[in-house]
C-alpha positions, 0 to 999 in steps of 0.5 A: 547303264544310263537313264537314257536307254532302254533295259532287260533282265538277263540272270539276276541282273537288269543290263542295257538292252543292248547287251542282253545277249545269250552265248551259243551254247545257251540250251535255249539255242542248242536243243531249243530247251526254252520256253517263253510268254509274252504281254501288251501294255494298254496305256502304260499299264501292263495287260493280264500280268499275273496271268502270263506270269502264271501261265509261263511258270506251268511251261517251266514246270512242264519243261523242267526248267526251274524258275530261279525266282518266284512270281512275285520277284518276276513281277517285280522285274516287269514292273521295273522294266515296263517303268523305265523303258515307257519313259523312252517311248512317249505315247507308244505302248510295249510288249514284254517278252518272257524267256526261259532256257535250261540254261548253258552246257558249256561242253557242246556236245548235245546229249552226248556231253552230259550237262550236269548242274544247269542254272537256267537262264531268265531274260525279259525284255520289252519293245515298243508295239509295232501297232502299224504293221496290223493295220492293213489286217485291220482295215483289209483283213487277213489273209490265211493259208495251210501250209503242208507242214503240220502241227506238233501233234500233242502225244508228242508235246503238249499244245499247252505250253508256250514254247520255242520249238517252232522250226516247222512253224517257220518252215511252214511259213516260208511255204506260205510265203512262196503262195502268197507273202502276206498271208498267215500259215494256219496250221492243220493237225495230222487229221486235217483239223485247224489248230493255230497260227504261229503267233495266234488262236483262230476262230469262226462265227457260223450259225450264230456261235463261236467255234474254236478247235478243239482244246488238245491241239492249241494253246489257250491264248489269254485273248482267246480266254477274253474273247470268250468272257466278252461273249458271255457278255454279249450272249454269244454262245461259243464252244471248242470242237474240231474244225476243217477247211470245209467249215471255215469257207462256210463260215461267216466270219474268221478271227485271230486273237492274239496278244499285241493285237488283240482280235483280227479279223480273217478274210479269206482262206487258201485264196478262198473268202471268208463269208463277205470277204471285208471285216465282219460286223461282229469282229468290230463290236468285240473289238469296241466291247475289248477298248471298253475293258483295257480303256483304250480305242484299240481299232484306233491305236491300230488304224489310226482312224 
């Protein structure tokens, strides 16, 4: 391992990332038995750390898979990484992924193996943030759809945690693909209600209030948690409810909050315009209020305007 290359975390010890790579019988590849976080830097400096780091403990908790160290030594091991791997991306800003699975049944067999004693398997990893790929959703605005696929109900797993159970989330994104390759699949409930898009929270603005669904059907991303600390500050009122197709073309703005990004705004729904149909105004002045407190121009890190 070299200075000159880019390094992750794979069980107890940093490797190039090159060569962080998991075997196939990994659980996190055979039954999906894995959970995972994700972080932005602003200007180096890694964004809500201990939050995500808290957040993907509860997951492992919740899944049963055992951290084999504790936050502080996971902190640690960001730290490291986040160091060494920015000196390689002069000027760019990382994403830092957090990876858990139950580890590796060498007997591949699924259940019908047994799996006796399991080390789980850690990995973080970090990339450069690809900011040019929002930069249309930024300046256009985002395009969603529903997809007939729906939204793990939480009677059957909790919404609250991050995980990587997400093949009907990539089911219904081919769907998606097939109406319209740009858009977003947003995926509704058994009831028909919003919940979220694979990679995002989703919002509206109508009748002067936020409205976010209801919190049992989504996970409460850390950007929709700092959305609605900004509009506290701005006086905004927001609340969480259950919302249906029928309030967001009514709306008069839609947003997505999410991590690498920060705040999106959504222009239209199934083909049909979300208020104006262009970025609302309120959008761009949460996302100005959203610079001021990583001290970063977001709308121009994306933009480049």
């Amino acid at each position: 391992m070299t200075n000159n290359e880019p390094i992750a975390y794979l069980k107890g010890s940093f490797v190039p990332a090159g060569e962080c790579r998991l075997p196939v019988y990994d659980l996190g590849i055979v039954l999906g038995a894995a959970v995972t976080d994700f972080l932005r830097t602003f200007n180096g400096k890694p964004y809500l750390m201990e939050q995500h780091i808290r957040r993907f403990y509860q997951s492992c908790k919740y899944a049963c898979i055992p951290p084999p160290v504790g936050t502080g030594e996971s902190i640690e091991i960001s730290r490291r990484i986040i160091e060494h791997n920015l000196k390689l991306y002069e000027g760019r800003d990382l994403g830092l992924v957090y990876y858990m699975t139950a580890g590796s049944n060498f007997i591949y067999a699924g259940s019908a193996g047994g799996s006796g004693e399991l080390e789980p398997t850690y990995v973080q990893h970090s990339f450069p943030l690809p900011v040019e790929l929002w930069r249309n959703t930024f300046t256009e605005g985002a395009r969603c759809t529903t997809p007939s696929i729906r939204h793990i109900p939480p009677a059957t797993l909790s919404s609250k945690i991050k995980h990587r159970n997400r093949l009907h989330m990539w089911i219904g994104e081919q769907e998606a693909r097939q109406r319209d390759p740009g858009a977003i699949p947003l995926f509704l409930d058994l009831n028909g209600n919003i919940t979220e898009t694979g990679g995002s929270n989703f919002v509206i603005f109508k009748g002067g209030a936020v409205i976010s669904p209801a919190g049992a059907n989504i996970l409460r991303g850390l950007s929709l948690v700092t959305l609605f600390e900004i509009l506290d500050e701005m006086r905004i009122p927001w609340f969480e409810r259950d919302i249906q197709l029928f309030d967001v073309v009514n709306a008069d703005e839609a947003w997505i909050p999410s991590t690498p990004y920060c705040l999106g705004p959504v222009v239209q729904i199934n083909g049909m315009p979300v208020g104006s149909g262009k970025p609302g105004p309120l959008w761009r002045k949460i996302i100005d209020k959203w610079s001021e407190r990583v001290s970063k121009d977001i709308y121009r890190e994306i933009t480049g305007t």
